[in-house]
Backbone as ProteinMPNN parsed JSONL, in Angstrom:
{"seq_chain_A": "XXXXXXXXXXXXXXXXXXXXXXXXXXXXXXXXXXXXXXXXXXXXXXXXXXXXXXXXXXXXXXXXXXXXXXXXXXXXXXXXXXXXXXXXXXXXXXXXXXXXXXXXXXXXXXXXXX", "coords_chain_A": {"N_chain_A": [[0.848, -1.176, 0.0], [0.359, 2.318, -0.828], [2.084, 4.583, 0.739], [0.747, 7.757, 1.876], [1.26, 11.723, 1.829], [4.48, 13.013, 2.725], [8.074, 13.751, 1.264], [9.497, 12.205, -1.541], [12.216, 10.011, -0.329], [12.244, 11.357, 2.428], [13.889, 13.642, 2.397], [13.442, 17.918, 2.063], [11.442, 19.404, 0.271], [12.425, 20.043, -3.658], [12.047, 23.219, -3.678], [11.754, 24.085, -0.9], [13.888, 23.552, -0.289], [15.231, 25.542, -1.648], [14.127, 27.991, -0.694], [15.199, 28.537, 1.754], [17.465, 28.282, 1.625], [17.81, 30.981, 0.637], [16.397, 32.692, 2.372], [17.945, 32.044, 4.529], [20.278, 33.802, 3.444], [19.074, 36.247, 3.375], [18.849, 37.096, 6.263], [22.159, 37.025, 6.89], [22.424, 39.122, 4.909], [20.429, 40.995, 6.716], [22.465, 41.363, 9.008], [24.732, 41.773, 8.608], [24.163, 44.498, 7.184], [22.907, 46.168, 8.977], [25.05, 45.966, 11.377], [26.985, 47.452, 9.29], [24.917, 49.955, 9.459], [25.464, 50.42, 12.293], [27.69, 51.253, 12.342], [28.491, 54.013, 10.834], [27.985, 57.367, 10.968], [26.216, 60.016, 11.672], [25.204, 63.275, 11.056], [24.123, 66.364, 12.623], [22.637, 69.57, 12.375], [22.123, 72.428, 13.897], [20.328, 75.966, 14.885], [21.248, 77.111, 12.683], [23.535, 76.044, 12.081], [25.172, 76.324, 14.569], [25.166, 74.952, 16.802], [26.306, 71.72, 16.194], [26.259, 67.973, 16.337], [27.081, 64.712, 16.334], [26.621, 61.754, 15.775], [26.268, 58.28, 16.002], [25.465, 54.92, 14.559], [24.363, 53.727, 16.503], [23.007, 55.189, 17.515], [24.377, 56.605, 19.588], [26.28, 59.481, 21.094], [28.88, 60.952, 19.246], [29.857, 63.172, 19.063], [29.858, 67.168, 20.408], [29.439, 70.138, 19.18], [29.55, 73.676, 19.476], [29.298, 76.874, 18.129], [31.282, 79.339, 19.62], [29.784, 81.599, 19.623], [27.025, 80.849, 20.591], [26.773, 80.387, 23.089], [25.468, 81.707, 25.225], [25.058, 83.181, 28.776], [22.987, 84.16, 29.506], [21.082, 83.265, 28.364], [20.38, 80.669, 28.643], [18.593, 78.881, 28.371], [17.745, 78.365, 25.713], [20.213, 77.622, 24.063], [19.996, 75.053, 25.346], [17.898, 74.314, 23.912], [18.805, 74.35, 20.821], [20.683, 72.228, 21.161], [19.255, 69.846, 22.003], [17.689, 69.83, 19.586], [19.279, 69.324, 17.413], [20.353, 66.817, 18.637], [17.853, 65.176, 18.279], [17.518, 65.326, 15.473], [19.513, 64.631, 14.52], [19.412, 61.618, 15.545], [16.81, 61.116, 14.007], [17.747, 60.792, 11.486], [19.048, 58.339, 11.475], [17.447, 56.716, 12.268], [15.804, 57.207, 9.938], [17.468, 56.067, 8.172], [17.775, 53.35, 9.045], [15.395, 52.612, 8.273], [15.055, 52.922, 5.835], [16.901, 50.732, 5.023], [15.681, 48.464, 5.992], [13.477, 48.356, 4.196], [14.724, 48.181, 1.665], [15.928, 45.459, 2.387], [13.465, 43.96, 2.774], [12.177, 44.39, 0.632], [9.923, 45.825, 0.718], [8.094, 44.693, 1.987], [5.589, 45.146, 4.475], [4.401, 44.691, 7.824], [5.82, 42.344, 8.45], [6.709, 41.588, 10.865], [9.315, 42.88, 10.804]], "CA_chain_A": [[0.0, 0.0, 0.0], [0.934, 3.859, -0.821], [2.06, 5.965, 1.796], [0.492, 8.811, 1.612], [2.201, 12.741, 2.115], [5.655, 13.076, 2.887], [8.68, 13.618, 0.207], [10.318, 10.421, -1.515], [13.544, 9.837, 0.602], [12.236, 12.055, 3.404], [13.888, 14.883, 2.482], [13.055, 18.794, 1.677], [11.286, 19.353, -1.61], [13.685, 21.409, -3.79], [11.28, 24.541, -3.631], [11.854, 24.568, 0.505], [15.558, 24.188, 0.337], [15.828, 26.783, -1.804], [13.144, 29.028, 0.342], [15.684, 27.844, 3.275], [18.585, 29.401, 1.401], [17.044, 32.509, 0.44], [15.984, 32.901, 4.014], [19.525, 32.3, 5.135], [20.821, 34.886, 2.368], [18.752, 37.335, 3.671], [19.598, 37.216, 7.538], [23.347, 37.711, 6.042], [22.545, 40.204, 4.597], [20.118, 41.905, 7.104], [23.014, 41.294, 9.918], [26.062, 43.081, 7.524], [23.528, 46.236, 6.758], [22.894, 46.357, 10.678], [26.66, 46.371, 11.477], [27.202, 48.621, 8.601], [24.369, 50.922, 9.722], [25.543, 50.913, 13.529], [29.037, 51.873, 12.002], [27.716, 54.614, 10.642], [28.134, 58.079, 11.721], [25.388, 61.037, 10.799], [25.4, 64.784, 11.758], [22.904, 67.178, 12.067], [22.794, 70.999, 12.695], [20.882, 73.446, 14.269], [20.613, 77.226, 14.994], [22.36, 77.58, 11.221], [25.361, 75.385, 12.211], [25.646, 76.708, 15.952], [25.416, 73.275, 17.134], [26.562, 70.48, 15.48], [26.228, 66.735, 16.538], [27.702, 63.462, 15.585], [25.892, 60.115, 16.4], [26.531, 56.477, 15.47], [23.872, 53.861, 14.406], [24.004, 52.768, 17.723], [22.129, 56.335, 18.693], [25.8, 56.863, 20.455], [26.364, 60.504, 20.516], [30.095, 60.833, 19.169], [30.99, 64.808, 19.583], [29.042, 68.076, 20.125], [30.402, 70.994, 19.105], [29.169, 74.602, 20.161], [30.01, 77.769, 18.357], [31.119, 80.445, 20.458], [28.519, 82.793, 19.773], [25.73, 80.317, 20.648], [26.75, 80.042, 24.63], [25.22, 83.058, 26.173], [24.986, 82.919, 29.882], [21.824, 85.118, 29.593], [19.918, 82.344, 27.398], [20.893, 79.262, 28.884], [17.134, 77.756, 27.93], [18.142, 78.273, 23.727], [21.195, 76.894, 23.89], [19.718, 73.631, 25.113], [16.498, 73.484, 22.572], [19.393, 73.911, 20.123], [21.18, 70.856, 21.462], [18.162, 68.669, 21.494], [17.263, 70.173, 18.198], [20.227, 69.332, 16.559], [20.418, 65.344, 18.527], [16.564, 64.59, 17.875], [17.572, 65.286, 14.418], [20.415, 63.325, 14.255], [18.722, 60.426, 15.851], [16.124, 60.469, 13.205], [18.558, 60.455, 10.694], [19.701, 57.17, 11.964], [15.565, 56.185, 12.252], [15.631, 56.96, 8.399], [18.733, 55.043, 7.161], [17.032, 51.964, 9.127], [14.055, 52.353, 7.625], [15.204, 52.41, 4.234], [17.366, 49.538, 4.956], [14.87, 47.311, 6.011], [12.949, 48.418, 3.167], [15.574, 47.461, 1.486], [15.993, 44.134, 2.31], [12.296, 43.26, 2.367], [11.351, 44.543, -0.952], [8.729, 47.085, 1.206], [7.387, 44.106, 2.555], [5.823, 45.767, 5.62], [3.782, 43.719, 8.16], [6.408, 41.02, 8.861], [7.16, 42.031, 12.01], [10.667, 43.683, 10.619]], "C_chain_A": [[0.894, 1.239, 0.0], [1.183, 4.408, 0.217], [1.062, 6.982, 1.022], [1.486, 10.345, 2.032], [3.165, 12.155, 1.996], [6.387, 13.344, 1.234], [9.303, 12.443, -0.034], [11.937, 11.005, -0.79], [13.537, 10.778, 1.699], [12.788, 13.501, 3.832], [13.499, 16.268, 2.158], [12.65, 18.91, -0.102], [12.149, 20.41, -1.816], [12.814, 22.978, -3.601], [11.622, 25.241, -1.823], [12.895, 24.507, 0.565], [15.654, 25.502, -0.364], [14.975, 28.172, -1.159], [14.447, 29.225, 1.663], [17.036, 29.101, 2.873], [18.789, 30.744, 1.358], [16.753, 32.987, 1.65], [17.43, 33.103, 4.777], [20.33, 33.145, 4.78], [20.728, 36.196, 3.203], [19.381, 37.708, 5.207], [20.9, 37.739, 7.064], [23.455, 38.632, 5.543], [21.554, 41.784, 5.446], [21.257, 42.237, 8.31], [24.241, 42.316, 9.694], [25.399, 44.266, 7.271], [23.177, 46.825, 8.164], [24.356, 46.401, 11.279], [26.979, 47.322, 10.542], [26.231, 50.082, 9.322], [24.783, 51.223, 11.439], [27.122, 51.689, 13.613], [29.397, 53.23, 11.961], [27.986, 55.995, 11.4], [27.277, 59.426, 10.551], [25.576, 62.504, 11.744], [25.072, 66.164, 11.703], [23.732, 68.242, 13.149], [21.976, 71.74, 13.266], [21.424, 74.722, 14.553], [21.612, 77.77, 13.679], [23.712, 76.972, 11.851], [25.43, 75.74, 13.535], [25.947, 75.846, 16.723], [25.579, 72.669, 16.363], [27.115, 69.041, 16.539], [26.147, 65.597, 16.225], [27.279, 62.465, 16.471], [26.263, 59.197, 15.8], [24.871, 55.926, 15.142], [23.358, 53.51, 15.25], [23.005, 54.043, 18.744], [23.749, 56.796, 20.106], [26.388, 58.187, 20.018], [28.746, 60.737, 20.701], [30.979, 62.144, 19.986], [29.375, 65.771, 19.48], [30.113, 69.145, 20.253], [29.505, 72.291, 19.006], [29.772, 75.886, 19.218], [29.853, 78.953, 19.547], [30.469, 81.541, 21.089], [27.583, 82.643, 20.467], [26.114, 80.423, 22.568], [26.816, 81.806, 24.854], [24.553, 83.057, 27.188], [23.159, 83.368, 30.479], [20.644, 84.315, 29.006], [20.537, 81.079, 27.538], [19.884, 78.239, 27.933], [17.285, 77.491, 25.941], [19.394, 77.675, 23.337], [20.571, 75.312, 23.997], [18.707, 73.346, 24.29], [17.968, 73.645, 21.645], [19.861, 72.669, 20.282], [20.288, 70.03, 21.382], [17.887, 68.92, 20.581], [18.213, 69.366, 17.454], [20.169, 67.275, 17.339], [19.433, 64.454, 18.176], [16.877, 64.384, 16.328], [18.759, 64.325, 13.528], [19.84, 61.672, 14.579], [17.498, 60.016, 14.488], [16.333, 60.185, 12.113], [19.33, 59.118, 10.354], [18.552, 56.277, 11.708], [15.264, 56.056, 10.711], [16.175, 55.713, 7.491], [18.008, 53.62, 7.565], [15.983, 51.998, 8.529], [14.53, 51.833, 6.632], [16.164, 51.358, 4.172], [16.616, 48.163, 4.792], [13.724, 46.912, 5.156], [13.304, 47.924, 1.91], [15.627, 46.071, 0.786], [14.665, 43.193, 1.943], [11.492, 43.775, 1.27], [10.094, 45.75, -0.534], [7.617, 46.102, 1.753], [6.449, 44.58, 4.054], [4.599, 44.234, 6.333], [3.933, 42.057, 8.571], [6.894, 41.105, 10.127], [8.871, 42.724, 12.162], [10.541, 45.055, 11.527]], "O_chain_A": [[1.946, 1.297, 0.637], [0.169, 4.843, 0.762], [0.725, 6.945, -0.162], [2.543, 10.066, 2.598], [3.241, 11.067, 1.426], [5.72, 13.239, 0.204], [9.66, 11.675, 0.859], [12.493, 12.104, -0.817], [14.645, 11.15, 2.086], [12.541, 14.232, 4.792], [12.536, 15.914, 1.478], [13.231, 18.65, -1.155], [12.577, 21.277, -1.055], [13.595, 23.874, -3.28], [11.707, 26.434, -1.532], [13.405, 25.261, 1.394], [16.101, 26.488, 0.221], [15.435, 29.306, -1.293], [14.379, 30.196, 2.416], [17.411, 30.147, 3.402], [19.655, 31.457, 1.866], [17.099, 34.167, 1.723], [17.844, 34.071, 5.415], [21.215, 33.45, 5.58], [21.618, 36.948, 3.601], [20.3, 38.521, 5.313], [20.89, 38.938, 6.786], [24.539, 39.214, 5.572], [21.686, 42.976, 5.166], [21.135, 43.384, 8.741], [24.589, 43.296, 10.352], [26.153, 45.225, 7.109], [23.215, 48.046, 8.318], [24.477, 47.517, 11.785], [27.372, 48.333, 11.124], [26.826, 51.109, 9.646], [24.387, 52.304, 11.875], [27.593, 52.396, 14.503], [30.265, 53.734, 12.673], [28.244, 55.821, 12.591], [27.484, 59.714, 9.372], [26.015, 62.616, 12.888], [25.576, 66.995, 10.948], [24.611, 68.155, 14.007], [20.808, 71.524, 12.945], [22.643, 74.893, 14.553], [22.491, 78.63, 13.742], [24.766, 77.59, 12.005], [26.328, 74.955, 13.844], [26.991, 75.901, 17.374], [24.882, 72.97, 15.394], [28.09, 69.064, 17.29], [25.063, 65.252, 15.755], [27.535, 62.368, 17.671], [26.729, 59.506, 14.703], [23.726, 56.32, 15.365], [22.223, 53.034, 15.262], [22.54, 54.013, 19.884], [23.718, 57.199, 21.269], [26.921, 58.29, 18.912], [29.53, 60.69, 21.649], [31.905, 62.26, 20.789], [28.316, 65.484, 18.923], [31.131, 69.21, 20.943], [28.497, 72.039, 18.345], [30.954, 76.059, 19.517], [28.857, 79.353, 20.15], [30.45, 82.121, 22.175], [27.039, 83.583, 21.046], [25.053, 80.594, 23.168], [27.665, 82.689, 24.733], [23.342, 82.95, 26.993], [22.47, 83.005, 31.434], [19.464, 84.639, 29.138], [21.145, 80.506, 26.634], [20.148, 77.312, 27.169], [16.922, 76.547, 25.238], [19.516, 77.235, 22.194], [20.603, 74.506, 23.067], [18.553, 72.187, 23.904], [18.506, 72.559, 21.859], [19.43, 71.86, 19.461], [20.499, 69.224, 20.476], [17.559, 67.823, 20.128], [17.638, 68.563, 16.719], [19.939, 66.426, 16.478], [19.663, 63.295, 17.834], [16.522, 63.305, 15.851], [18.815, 63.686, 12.477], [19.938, 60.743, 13.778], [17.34, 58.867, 14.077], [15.551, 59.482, 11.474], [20.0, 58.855, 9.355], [18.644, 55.245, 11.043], [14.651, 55.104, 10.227], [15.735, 54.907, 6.671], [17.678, 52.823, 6.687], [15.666, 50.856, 8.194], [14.548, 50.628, 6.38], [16.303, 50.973, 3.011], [16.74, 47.224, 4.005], [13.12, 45.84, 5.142], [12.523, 47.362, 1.142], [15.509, 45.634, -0.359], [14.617, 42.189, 1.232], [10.292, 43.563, 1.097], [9.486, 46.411, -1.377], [6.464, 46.48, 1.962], [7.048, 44.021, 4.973], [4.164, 43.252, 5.733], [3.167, 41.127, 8.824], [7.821, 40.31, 10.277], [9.472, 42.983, 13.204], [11.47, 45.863, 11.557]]}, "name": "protein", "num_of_chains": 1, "seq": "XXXXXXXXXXXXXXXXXXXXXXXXXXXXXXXXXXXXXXXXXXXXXXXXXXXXXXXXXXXXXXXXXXXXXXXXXXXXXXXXXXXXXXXXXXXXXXXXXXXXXXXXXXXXXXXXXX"}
């Protein structure tokens, strides 16, 4: 009598190894664009250049740099919205590049839990 299901010799039909590979491809390649993107260093501005701040992928703020003009003892409170101005903006700069990475990789697949 026939079995029924299964593949002959028990192993993967060729359509699921190569799903398997492709699957394994991708990881590889989402793991190298995730190390590349935490590599990565972006650097936004504010107050026309007055601040400037350098972040990593990792959201790791590298340097901030201040011109002279901008520190006035008299306006402490504008100095710091510049500074968060200028790292919010770097941070989402970082929020972008992942996006479009993972966009990327999944073709714009959205809804995979990426």
């Amino acid at each position: 009598m026939a079995k029924r299901g299964g593949f002959p010799g028990g192993g993967m039909p060729g359509n699921m190894n190569q799903l398997m590979k492709q699957a394994q491809r991708m990881q590889r390649q989402m793991e190298e664009s995730q190390k590349n993107l935490e590599d990565a260093e972006y650097v936004a501005k504010a107050g026309g250049g007055a601040v400037e701040v350098k972040v990593t992928g990792k959201k790791e703020i590298k340097s901030l740099t201040l011109a002279p003009d901008v520190v006035d003892p008299d306006d402490i409170e504008m100095l710091q919205d510049l500074i968060i101005a200028a790292i919010n903006e770097a941070f989402k700069q970082v929020d972008d590049a992942s996006g479009a990475m993972m966009n990327k990789l999944t073709g714009g697949m959205g809804g995979l839990g990426f």
